[in-house]
C-alpha positions in Angstrom: 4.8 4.0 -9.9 1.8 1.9 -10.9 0.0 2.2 -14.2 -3.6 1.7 -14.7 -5.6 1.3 -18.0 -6.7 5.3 -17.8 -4.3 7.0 -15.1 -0.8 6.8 -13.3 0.4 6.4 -9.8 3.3 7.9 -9.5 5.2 8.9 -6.1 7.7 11.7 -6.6 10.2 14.1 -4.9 11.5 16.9 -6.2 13.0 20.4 -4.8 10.1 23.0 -3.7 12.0 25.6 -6.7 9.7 23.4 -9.3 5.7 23.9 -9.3 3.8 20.6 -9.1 2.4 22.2 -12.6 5.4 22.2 -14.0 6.8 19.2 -12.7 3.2 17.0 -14.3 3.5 18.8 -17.3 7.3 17.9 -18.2 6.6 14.0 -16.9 3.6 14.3 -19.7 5.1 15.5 -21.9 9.0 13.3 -22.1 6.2 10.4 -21.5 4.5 11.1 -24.6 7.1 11.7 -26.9 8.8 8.6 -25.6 5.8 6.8 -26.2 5.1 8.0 -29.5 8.7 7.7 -31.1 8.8 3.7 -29.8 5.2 3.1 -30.7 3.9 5.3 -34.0 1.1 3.8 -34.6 -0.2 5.3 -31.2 -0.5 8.4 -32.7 -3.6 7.6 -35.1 -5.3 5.9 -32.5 -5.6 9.5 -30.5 -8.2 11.2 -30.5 -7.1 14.9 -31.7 -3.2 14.0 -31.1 -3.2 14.5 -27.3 -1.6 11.4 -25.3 -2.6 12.6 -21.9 -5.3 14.4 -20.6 -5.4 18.2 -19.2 -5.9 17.1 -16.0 -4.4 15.6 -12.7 -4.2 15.2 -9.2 -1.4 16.1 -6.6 -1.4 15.0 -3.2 1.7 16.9 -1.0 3.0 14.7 2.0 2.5 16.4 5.6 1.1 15.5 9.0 -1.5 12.7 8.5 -0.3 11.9 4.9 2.8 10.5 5.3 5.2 9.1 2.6 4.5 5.3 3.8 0.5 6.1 3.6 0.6 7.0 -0.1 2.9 4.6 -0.9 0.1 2.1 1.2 -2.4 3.8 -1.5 -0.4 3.0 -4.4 0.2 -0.7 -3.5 -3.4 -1.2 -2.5 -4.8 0.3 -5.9 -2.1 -2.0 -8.1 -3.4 -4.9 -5.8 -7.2 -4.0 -6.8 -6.5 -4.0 -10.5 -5.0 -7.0 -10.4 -7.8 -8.2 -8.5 -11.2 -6.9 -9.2 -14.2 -7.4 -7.0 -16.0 -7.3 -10.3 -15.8 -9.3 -13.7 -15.7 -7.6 -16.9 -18.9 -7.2 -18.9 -18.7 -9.2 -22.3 
């Protein structure tokens, strides 16, 4: 897993019984309400309640993509953030 200031990483496996649908909207869902019982205060700062948005994107492993390339992704992304090309406008 690797957390960014507006998305998630997160590399998961879980039987093919579960929709990736269902899978994203339970991890959003136990997230938030963990979340929001340690940290109340979170709550007020949201715009219209919601912790996460509607949205995501799922990426399967197969032929080309394997496992060890998208765990390469993840490591490489967490890398960049901690090392931007750019600096932060004041």
């Amino acid at each position: 897993m690797e957390v960014a200031e507006d998305h998630v990483h997160i590399f998961i496996s879980f039987p093919p019984k579960y929709s990736i649908a269902k899978v994203v909207g339970t991890l959003k869902a136990v997230s938030a309400r963990e979340i929001r019982k340690e940290f109340p205060r979170v709550k007020k700062q949201l715009w219209g309640g919601e912790f996460w948005e509607d949205g995501y994107f799922a990426r399967t492993v197969g032929d080309k993509v394997t496992a060890e390339v998208i765990k390469k992704y993840i490591r490489f992304h967490k890398e960049r953030v901690k090392h931007p090309e750019q600096l932060p406008l004041l």
